[in-house]
N, C-alpha and C positions, 0 to 999 in steps of 0.2 A: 613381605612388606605390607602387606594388604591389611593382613591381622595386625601387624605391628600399629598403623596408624589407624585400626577400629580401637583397640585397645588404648590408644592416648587419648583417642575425643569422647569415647566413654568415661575416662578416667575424671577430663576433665568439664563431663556434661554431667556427672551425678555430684554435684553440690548441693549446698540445704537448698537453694534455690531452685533447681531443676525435680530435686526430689516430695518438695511441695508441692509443686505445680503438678506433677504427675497424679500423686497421691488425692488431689482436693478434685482432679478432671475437669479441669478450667482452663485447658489450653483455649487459648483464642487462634483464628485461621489466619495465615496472611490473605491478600487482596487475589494473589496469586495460587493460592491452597489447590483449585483444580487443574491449573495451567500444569503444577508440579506433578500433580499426580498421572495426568496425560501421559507427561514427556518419564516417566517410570521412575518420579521419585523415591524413595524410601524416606518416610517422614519420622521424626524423631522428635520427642519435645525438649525445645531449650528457650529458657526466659521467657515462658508463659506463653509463645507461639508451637504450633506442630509446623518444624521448620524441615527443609531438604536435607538429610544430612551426605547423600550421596545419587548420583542417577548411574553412570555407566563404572564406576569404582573410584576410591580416592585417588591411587596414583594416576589413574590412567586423566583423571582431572588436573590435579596437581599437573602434572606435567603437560597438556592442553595448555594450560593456564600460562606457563612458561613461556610457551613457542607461540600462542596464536594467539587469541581473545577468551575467556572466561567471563557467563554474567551469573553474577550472585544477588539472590535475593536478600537484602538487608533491610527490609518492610518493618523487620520488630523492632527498628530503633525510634529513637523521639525523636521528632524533629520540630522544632520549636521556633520561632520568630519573639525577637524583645525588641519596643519599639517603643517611641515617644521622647520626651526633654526630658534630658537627666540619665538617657540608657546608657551612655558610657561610663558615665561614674560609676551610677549602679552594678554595670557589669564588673570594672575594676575593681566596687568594693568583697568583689566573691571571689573573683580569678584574677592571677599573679602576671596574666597577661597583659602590655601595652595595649591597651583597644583605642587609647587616642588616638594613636599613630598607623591603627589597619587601614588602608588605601581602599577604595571601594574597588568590589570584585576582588577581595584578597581573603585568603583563607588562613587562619593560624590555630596550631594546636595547642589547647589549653586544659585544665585543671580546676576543676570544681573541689574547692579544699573547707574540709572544717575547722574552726577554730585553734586545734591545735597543730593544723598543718597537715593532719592527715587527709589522702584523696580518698574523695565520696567520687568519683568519674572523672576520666579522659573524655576531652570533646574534641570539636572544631566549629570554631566561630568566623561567620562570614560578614564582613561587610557588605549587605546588599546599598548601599546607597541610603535609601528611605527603613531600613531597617537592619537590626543583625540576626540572623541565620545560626541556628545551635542544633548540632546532630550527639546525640547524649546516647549513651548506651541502652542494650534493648531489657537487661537485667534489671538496671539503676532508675530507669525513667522516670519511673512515676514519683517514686523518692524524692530525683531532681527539680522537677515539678513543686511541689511541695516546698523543699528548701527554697528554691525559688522565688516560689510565690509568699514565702514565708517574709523575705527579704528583701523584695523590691519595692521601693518605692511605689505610691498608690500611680503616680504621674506616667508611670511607666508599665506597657501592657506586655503580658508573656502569653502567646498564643501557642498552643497544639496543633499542628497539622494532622491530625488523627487522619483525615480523607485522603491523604497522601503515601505512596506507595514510595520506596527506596532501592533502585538498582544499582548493583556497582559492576561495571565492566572493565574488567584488569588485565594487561599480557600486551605485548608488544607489537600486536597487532588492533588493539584497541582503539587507535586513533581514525585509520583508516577504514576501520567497518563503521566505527560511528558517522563517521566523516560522509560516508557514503547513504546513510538517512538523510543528507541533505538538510539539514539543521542548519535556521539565518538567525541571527543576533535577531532578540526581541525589539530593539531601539540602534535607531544610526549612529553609528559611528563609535560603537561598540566593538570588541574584538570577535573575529571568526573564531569558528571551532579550536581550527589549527594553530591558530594565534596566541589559545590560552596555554599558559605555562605551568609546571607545578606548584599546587596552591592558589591558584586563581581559578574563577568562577563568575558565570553569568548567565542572565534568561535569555531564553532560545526557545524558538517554535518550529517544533515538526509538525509537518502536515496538519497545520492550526493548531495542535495542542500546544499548552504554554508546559515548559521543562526548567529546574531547574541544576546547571550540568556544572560543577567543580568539577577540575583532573585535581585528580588525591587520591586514596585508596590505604589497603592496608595489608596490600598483599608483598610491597616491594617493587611491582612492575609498574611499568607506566599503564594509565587508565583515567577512570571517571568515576564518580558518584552523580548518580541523577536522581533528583525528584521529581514525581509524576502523580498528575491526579490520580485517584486507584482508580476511579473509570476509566483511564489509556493506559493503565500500566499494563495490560495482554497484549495490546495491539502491539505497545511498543517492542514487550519480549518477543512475540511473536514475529515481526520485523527485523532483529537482534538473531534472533535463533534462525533465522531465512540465510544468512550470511553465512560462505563457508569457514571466518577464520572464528563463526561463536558458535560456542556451545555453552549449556547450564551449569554448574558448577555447583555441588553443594557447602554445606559445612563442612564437611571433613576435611577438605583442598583447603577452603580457607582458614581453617587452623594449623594444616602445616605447611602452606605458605607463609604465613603471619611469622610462626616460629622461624623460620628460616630469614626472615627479613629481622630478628632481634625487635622485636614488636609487641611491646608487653601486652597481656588479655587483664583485662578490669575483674577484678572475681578472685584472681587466680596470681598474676607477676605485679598487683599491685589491690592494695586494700586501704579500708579508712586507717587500719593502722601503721602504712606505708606513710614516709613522708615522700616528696618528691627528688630530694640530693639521694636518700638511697636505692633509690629507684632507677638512678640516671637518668632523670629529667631534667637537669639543670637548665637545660635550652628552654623550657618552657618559661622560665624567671626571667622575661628581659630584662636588660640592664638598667632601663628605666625607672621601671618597677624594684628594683635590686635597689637604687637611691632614694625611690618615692617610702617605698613600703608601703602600706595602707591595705594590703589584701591579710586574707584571714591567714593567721598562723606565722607571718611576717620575720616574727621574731626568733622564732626557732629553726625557719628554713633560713634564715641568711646568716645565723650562726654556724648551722652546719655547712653554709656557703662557704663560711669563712675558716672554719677549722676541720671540717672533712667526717665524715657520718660513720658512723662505726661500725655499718656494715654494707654493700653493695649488692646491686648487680650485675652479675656477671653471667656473660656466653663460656658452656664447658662443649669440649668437643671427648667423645670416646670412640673405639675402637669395635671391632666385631658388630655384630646386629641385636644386641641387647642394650633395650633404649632405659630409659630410668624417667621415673614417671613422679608427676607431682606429689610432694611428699617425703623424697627418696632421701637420705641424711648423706651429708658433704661432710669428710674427716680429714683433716690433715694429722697425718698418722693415730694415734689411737685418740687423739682429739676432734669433738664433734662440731664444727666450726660454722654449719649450714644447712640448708634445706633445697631443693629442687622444687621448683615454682612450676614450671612447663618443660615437658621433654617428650623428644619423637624420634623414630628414624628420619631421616633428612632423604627426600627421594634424587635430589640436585646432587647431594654430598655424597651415597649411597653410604652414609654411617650414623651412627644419633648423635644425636644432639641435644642440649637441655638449657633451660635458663634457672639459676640460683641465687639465694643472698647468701652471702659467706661473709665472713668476719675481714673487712678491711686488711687485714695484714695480708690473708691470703686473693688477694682480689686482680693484684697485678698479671698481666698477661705472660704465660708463660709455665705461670705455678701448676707444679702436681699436686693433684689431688685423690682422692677416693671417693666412691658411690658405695651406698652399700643398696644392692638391687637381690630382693631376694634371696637375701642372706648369705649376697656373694659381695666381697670387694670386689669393682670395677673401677682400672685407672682411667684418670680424668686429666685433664687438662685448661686450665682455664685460657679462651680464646677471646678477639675481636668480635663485636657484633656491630653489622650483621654477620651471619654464617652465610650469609650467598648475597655478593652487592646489591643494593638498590639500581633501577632503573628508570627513575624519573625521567619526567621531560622539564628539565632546566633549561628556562631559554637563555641562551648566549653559550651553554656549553658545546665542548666539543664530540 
């Protein structure tokens, strides 16, 4: 299993992306670079950081991750604030998101789209009150930045948090080790820790440091993303890592928890040349927006709204322990009908699993399929995603 999931995050860490960055030797450190190396990371470069890719093995994290708390360093993404008269237009003239309508402390996943609808990045936009809050990818950033800045309004500022560090603590024990730092709302009559629910978010101070803590993530499990000046981001993991339900978690867990959650990776289960309908992002087009129109690309995502995209994505589930790896061609019988985007062994499922776009006809759940892995047909299946439920903390559920 162990090779199996080196072999899928290598597969899908050597992109032109990954393979530039190595080559030009311009990784950049995270804030955290020696904390990792302390605790016996094995560093690896991805998205222009020398990131954690593993400390004690992937499954035995992976499955950590599952039962207790897991914290993963996510430093190499952007984190951005847009702010002043006119951000919400602005922001709605880019992304397909209602951001009229975010309630402050509310979190929603959005879509940075170009012109013809294709995604340039998956985000998450916060309504902080006095500003909105955007976590952008750690490959795409600077890009984003750019378009960006390209497009907003002069009235309206886009700031970089560059001094800011990004931890995510994920697993069903995550509430209660955070909970136990003693974290108090920044401002009265704000929500407790415990109080926020998934997709919501607020300032809170530890031990005088100002944080700021969304429950979200992207592993499936209940948890948090926090931001933290990079001058308290050691103290904090170090306080984090003092608790017996955390431990470090590298990248490798968190790409095959992601996949097991049906959680498409930017780069890879989605490109500028994805639209969002075949993507299965529909949910990101609120309905609102589905009547306003006005965001980029409009016209073409709400026709395939309306009449159905010619190809999808879809969860395959196979058999034995030969997993099929980005790239791998989908046939329904000697017709070549798709491609393999992400695929792993599933450590939850003990069998692989994969994400593909396949031609509409064959997309339905239920359909057999083929892989060709290695110059073997492997039967497939097309399944529901996720491949292992979500565990959010949804308030009012049962």
């Amino acid at each position: 299993m162990e090779n199996e999931a080196h072999a899928g995050l290598r597969h899908r860490m050597s992109g032109r992306k990954m393979s530039e960055d190595a080559e030009a030797e311009t990784l950049d450190k995270l804030p955290l670079d020696a904390w990792h190396r302390a605790h016996g990371a094995r560093m690896v470069g991805f998205a222009g950081y020398e990131m954690p890719i593993q400390y004690e093995g992937i499954l035995a994290e992976h499955e950590w991750t599952r039962t207790h708390a897991g914290l993963f360093d996510v430093s190499h993404m952007g984190q951005l604030t847009i702010s002043g008269e006119g951000a919400v237009e602005a922001l709605e003239a880019l992304l397909p998101a209602d951001v009229a309508s975010l309630k402050p402390g509310r979190i929603r996943y959005s879509l940075l789209l170009a012109e013809d609808g294709g995604i340039l990045d998956d985000l998450m936009v916060t309504n902080r009150s006095h500003e909105f809050y955007l976590v952008v990818n750690g490959a795409t950033k600077w890009d984003d930045i750019g378009h960006l800045r390209e497009r907003l309004p002069d009235e309206v500022t886009l700031n970089h948090l560059a001094d800011h560090a990004l931890l995510a603590l994920q697993g069903p024990e995550a509430a209660a080790a955070l909970g136990r730092l003693g974290l108090t709302p920044a401002f009265e009559g704000m929500p407790s820790l415990d109080e926020l629910g998934f997709m919501q978010a607020g300032p809170f101070f530890w031990d005088g440091r100002p944080l700021g803590v969304g429950r979200s993530g992207y592993t499936g499990e209940d948890g948090f993303e926090i931001s933290v000046r990079a001058e308290d981001v050691t103290a904090l993991a170090d306080a984090l890592c003092a608790l017996p339900e955390v431990k470090p978690i590298g990248l490798g867990a968190r790409d095959s928890l992601r996949l097991e959650a049906g959680l498409p990776l930017y780069g890879h289960d989605m490109t500028a040349e994805t639209d969002p309908v075949s993507a299965g992002l529909e949910f990101a087009i609120s309905q609102a927006r589905r009547q306003s129109g006005g965001f980029p690309g409009a016209e073409r995502i709400l026709t395939l709204l309306a009449s159905g995209a010619p190809i999808r994505r879809v969860g395959l589930s196979l058999e034995g322990r030969m997993a099929a790896r980005e790239g791998a061609d989908v046939f329904a019988g000697e017709a070549r009908i798709g491609t393999v985007t992400s695929g792993g062994f599933s450590p939850t499922l003990s069998h692989p699993i994969a994400m593909a776009y396949v031609d509409s006809a064959h997309s339905s759940e239920g359909t057999e399929l083929e892989l060709e892995v290695r110059g073997k047909r492997l039967p497939t299946r097309v399944v529901p995603m996720p491949f292992v439920p979500h565990r959010y903390h949804r308030k009012g559920a049962a």
